[in-house]
N, C-alpha and C positions, 0 to 999 in steps of 0.2 A: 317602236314598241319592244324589238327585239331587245335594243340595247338598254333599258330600262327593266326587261327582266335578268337580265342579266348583270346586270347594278344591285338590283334589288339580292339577288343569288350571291354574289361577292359577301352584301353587305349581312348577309343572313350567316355566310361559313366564318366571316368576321366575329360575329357577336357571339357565335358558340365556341369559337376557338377563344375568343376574351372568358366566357362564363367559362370553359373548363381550367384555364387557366387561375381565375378565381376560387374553382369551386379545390385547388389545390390545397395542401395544407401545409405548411411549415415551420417544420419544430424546429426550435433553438436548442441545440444540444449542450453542455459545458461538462469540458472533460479536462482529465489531467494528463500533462506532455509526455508520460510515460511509453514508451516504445509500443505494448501492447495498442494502446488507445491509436496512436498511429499511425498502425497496420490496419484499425478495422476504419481509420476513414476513408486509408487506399483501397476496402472492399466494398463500402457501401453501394456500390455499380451493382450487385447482386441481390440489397435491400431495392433499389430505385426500381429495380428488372419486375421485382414480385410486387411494388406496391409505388407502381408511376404517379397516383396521384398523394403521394406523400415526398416534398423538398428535405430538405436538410443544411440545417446553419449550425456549423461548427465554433463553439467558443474553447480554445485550448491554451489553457493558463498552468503557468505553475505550480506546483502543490500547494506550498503558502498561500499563495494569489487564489489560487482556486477555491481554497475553502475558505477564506476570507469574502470572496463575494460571494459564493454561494452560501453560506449562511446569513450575510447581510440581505440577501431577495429574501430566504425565506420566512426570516425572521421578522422582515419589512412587509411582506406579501408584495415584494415587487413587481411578481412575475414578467420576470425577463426570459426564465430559460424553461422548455414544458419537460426536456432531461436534464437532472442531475446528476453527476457524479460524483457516487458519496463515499463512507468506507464504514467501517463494522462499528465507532466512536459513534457517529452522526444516528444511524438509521435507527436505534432502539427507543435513544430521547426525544428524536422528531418524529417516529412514528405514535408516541406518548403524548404529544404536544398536539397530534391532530393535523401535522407539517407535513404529512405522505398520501401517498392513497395506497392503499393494499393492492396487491395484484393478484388479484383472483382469475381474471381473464386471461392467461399468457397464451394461453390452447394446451391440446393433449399432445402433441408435438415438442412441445416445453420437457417435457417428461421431470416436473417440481424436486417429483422423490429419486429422481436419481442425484441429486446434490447431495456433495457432499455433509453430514451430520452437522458439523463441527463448523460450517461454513455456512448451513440455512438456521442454523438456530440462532448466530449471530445477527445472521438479518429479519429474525420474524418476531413477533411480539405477540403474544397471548394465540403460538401457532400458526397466526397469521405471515405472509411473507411482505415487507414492507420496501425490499431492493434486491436486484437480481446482479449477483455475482458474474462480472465480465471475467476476473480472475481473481484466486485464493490464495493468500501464502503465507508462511509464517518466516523463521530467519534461519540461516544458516552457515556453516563455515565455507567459503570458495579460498582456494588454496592453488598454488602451484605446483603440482608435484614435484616437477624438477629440480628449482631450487629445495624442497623439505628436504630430498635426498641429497643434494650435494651439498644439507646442511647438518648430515646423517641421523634425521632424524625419521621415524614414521610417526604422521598422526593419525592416531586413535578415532574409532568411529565417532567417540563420545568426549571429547578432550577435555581438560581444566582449563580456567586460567592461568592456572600457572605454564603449561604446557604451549600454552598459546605467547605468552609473553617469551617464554625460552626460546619460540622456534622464530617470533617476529626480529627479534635482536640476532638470531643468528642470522637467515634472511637476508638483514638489511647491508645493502651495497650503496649505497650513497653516491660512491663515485661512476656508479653505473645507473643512475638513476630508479634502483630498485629500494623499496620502504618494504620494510618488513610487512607491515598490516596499514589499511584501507579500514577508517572508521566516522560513519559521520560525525559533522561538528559543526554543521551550518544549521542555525536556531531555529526553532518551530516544536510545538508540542507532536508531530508529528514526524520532524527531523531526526535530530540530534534526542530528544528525549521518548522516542518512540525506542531507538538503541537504547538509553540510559536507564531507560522504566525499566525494560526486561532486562537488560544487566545487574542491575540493581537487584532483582529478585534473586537471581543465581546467589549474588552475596549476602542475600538475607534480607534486605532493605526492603521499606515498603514507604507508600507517600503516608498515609495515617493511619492512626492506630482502632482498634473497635471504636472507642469513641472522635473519631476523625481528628486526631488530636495530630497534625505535621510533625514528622519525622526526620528532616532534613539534620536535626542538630544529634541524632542519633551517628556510633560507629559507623554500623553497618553500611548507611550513605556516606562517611566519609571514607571509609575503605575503596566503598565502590568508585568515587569521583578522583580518587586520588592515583588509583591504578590504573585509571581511564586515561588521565593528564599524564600521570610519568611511558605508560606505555606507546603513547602518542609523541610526547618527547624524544621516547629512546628511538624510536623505529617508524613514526608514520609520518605524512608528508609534509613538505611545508605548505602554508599556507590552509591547515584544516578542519579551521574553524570556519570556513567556508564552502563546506565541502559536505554538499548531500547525495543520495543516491546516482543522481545522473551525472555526477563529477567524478562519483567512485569510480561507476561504471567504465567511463571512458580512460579514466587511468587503469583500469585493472585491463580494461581492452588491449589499450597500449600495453601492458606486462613490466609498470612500474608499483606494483603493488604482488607481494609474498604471497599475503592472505588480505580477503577481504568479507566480513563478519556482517550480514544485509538482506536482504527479501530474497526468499527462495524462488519469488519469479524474475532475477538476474540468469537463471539455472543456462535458458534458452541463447542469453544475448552474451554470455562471457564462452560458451562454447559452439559458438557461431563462425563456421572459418571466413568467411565475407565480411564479417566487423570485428572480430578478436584477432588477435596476433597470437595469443598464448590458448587457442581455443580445444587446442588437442594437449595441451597437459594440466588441467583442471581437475582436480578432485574435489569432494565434497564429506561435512563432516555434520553433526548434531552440532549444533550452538554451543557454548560452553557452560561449562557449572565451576561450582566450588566446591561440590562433595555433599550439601545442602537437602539437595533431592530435589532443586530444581533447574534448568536448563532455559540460557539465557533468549530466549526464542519467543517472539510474538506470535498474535494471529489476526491476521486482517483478512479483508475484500475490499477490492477495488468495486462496485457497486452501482447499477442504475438504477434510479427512484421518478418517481413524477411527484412534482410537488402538489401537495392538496389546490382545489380551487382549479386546476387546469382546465383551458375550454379544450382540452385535444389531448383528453387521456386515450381515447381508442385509439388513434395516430400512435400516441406515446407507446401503448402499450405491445403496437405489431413491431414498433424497433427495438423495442428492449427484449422480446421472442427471438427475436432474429439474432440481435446481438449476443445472448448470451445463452443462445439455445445447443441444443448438441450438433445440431447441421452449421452451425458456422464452426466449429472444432473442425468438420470435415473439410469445409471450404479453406480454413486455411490452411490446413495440412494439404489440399491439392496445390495452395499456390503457394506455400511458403515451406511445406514441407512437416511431417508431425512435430519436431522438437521445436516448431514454434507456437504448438496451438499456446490459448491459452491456459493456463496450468491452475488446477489446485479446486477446481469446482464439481468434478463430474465424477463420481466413484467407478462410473464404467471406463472414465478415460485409462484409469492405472489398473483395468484389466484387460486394456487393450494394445496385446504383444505389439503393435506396431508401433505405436508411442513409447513402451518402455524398452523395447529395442532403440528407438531413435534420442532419446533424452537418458542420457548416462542419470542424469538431478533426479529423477522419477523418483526412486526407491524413498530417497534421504527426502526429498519435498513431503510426502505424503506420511514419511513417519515422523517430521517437525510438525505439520500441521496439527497431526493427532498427539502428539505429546504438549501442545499449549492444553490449558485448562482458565480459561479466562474467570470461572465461578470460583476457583482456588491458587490465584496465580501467582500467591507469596508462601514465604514460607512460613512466616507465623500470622495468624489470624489478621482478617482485613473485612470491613463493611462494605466495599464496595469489586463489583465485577471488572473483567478486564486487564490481560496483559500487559501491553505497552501502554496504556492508558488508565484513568480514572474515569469510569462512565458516570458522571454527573456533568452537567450543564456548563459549572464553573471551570472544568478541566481546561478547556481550549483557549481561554484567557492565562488561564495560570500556571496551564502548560508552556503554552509563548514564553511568558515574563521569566519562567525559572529556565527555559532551554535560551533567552538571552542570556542570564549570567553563566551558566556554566560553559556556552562556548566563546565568554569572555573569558574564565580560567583558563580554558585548552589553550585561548591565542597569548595567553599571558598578563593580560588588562587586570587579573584581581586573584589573589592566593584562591585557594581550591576550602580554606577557611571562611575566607570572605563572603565569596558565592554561597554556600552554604547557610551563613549566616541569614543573609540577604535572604533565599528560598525561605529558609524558614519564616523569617518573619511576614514575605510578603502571601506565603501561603495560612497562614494564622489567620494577618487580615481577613483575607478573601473568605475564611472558610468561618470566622466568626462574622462579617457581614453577610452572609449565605444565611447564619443560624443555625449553622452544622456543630458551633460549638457557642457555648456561652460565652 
């Protein structure tokens, strides 16, 4: 009898250990391989600590890769993943589309209104907030101090292109493996043409006109393509039309890049003495202009969302708090130190002396950010919102197609005419099959 209760007692802490085991929940995350996203899978021991019966499965894809699958679920209703991660392009037209759930429940711990302006308004839609900003950034100049001076030059808070091309060409040491300037060139509407959109504005260029008319065969876009390709010939590296953020990065780490021209959250990882070699002569500058009146500088968020239809939004919703709440800012500044939280989302973070004591980038991050203006972000009139981007649906198809040819120009495959050509025509198509134009 004895051993038979006791069978029976095994088989009873058996079946509650299996039901809690089941009663577990586990969201599929999909993130992008960015540094930041990295560091917070190394912390999620502190999400698992506060919310044991919630797992975690990591999908971490390349940026291309990333939003290529992650708009093929959502647009599929595949549901593979119950996090996404999105960026400032995505969340307005699929929160439109009915593709998000709002996040109304983060908690009062979230503290919504202390984000940044410029950073929540890009992810919310009719004031609703539709993804929460893990970090915010817009672009800016990383520079070497040491070589500008032993190139006798100083740059300017606010520099030209012209200024930028004089000090890349002096800079460049070849025989010592230094390139003047670090610019992407590996293809993607979010690559290479994420740069090119906002450069292009400094020179006046815009993709269409009030009546969405392509603008590729315009000056202005061949000024801009043209001084992108010779200045890349004179001074940047080989092989770099292959070459996007996390390729910069690691060359500028190494200290074979002058200057490098890119997302104001590199700020933390090129003046890092543990992964940079050149982390202590880093200076930082505004984006450059043409004298125009505007500055070649995007603005994004790297972004969590849950997609509509989730059976595991409350799940979804306690990690996206956690993740991109002001208590993990602290959390990582205990483990990793302040000038790695993440940057560019919190207005109390940049009045908080301990961070902008510890991240030299602070000051220059937060006045790129606020100097984007995505509702006005050409210089002569445009129908549509967004910096580095075109916020219409067809953008991420036709952004690909035209950031394929132009980093065929840079690697040499087609005149800087050709490319040109080609955009325009193949953006005509797309935007008279839209019904954007006649």
């Amino acid at each position: 009898m004895r051993l038979l209760k006791t069978a029976l007692f095994l088989t009873s802490i058996s079946l509650l250990a299996l039901s809690s085991a089941e009663a577990a929940t586990t969201l599929t995350i999909a993130t992008v391989n960015n540094g930041d996203m990295i560091r917070m899978q190394k912390l999620t021991d502190d999400f698992k600590a506060k919310n044991p019966d919630i797992d975690l499965q990591w999908v971490t894809l390349e940026e291309n890769v990333l939003r290529q699958k992650v708009t093929t679920d959502i647009a599929t209703k595949g549901g593979q993943y119950d996090v996404l991660t999105i960026g400032t392009y995505e969340v307005p037209i699929w929160a439109k589309n009915g593709w998000l759930v709002a996040l109304d429940n983060l908690g009062a711990d979230f503290k919504v209104d202390d984000l940044l302006p410029a950073i929540r308004n890009g992810l919310s839609v009719d004031g609703k907030l539709y993804a929460s900003p893990f970090y915010g950034e817009s672009s800016y100049v990383m520079y070497r101090k040491d070589l500008m001076e032993k190139a006798g030059l100083t740059m300017p808070d606010s520099p030209t292109w012209d200024f930028i091309k004089q000090a890349a060409e002096k800079m460049t040491d070849r025989a010592n493996g230094i390139n003047g300037i670090c610019l992407r060139g590996k293809a993607g509407w979010g690559e290479n043409m994420a740069f090119l959109t906002a450069m292009s504005n400094s020179f006046g260029a815009r993709w269409f006109d009030e009546k969405w008319q392509p603008q590729f065969d315009q000056p202005e876009w061949k000024n801009t393509l043209q001084f992108y390709v010779d200045l890349m010939k004179a001074a940047g590296p080989s092989g770099a039309s292959s070459n996007g953020f996390n390729e910069n990065l690691t060359l500028f780490q190494q200290g074979k890049c002058g200057m490098w021209i890119d997302a104001t959250v590199a700020g933390s990882f090129v003046t890092d003495p543990k992964a940079s070699t050149v982390a202590d002569k880093v200076g930082f500058a505004l984006a450059p202009n043409t004298g125009l009146g505007k500055n070649a500088n995007w603005l994004w968020a790297w972004s969590l969302a849950i997609p509509a239809g989730s059976q595991k939004t409350e799940a979804a919703e306690k990690f996206i708090a956690w993740a991109t709440g002001p208590a993990y800012l602290d959390l990582v500044a205990s483990k990793e130190g302040w000038a790695n939280v993440p940057p560019g989302t919190r207005t109390s973070l940049y009045s908080n002396p301990e961070y902008t004591k510890a991240a030299p980038f602070a000051a220059m991050t937060l006045a790129s950010i606020n100097s984007a203006d995505p509702t006005h972000p050409t210089v002569k009139p445009v129908p549509y919102t967004g910096v580095q981007f075109v916020a219409i649906p067809e953008f991420q198809g036709l952004g690909d197609t035209v950031g394929k040819l132009f980093s065929a120009a840079l690697a040499g495959q087609s005149s800087v005419d050709d490319a040109l050509k080609q955009a325009q025509d193949v953006a005509t198509r797309t935007m008279t099959k839209g019904g954007y134009i006649k």
